[in-house]
C-alpha positions in Angstrom: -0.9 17.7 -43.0 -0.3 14.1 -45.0 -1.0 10.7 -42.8 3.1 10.2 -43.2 3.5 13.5 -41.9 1.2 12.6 -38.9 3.1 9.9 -37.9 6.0 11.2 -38.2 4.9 13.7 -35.5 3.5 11.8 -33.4 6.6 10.0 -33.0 8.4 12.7 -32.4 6.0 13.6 -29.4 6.2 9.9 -28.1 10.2 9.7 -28.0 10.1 13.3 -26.0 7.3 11.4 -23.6 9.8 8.5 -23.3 12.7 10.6 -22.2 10.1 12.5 -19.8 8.8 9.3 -18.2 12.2 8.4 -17.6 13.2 11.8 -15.8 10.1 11.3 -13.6 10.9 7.7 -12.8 14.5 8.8 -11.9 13.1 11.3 -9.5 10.5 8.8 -8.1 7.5 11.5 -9.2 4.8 11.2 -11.7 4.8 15.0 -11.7 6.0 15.5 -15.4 5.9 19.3 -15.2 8.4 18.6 -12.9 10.2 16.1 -14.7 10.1 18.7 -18.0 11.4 21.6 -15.9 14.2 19.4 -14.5 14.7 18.0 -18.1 14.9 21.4 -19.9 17.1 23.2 -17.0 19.4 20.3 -17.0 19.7 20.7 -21.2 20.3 24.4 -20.6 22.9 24.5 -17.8 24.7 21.7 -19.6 24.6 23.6 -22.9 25.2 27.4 -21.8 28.7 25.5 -19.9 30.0 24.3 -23.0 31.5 25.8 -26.4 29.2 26.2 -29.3 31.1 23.5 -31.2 30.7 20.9 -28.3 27.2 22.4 -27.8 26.3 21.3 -31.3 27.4 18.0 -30.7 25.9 17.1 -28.1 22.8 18.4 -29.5 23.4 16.1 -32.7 22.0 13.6 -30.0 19.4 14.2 -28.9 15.4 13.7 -30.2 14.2 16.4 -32.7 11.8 17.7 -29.8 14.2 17.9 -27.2 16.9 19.5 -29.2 14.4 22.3 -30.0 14.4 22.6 -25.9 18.2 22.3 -26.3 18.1 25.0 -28.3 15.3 27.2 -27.0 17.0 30.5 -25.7 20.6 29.8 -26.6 22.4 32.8 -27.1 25.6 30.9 -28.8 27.5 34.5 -28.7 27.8 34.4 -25.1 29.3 30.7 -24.1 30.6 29.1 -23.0 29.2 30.7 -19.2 31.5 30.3 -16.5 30.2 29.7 -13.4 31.3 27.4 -10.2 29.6 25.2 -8.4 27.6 27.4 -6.0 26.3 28.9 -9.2 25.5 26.0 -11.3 23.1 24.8 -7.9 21.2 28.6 -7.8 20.7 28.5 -11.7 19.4 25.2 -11.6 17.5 25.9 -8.8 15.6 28.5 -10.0 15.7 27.9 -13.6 13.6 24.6 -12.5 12.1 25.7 -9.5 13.5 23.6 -7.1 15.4 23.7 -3.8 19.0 24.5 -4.2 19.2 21.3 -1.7 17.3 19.2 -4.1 19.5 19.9 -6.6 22.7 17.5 -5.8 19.9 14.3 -6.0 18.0 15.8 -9.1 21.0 16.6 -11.3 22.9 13.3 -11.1 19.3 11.0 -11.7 18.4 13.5 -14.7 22.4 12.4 -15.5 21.9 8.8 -15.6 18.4 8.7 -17.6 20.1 10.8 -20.2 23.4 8.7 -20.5 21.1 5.7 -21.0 19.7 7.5 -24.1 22.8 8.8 -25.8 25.4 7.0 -28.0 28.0 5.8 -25.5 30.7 8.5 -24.7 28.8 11.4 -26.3 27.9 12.4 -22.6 31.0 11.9 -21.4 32.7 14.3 -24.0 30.4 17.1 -23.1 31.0 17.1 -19.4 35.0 17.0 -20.0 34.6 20.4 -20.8 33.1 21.2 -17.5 35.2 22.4 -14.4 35.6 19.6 -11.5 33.3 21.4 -9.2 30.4 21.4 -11.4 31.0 18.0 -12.9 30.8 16.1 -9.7 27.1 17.4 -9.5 26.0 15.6 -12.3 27.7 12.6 -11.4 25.8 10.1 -9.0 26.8 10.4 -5.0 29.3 7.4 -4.2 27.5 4.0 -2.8 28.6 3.7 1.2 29.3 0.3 1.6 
């Protein structure tokens, strides 16, 4: 492999360790097998929600190496997958091996780092396509005043 080709590589790593830093900040852990577990089920429950046109899109977005998660195990014949909230929480759950009641905290935090990272809006037009129930989980809890 060429020098350029190196680099190029390497960057791609160190963008996908930027994003995963992020995660485990957002989670307050420096556990980043957690943080890539959380990441990836996050990309997946997202992805298997939406059509394969708005799937596409959002995946336009992200870094090269997190779009090949994105993309790892899509079966683009079978979604949009419809499931309700109660679902979305057990596939998350065990998709990144957490507890169903972690998920409410996890999935908004894993939210916010990734809207940081997109263009603005493009993670707003994904989760339009997602019913009320599950949106609200990716959406942080209300601040009591």
């Amino acid at each position: 492999m060429s020098a350029t080709h190196t680099a190029e590589f390497e960057h791609v790593i160190h963008t996908a360790n930027i994003w995963l830093k992020a995660v485990s900040e957002a989670l307050g852990t420096e556990d980043r097998h957690l943080a890539h577990r959380v990441l990836r089920t996050w990309l997946h429950t997202l992805r298997d929600r939406l059509t394969v046109d708005a799937a596409a899109n959002f995946a336009a977005q992200l870094p090269e190496l997190l779009r090949g998660v994105y993309y790892d195990g899509w079966v683009p014949s079978s979604v949009p997958v419809k499931y309700d909230r109660t679902a979305f929480v057990n596939r998350f759950a065990q998709e990144a091996m957490v507890s169903t009641e972690a998920v409410p905290r996890i999935v908004p935090a894993v939210t916010d780092t990734v809207r940081g990272r997109l263009s603005p809006g493009q993670l707003d037009r994904a989760m339009e396509q997602l019913p009320h129930g599950v949106r609200t989980l990716f959406e942080p809890a209300p601040v009591s005043a």
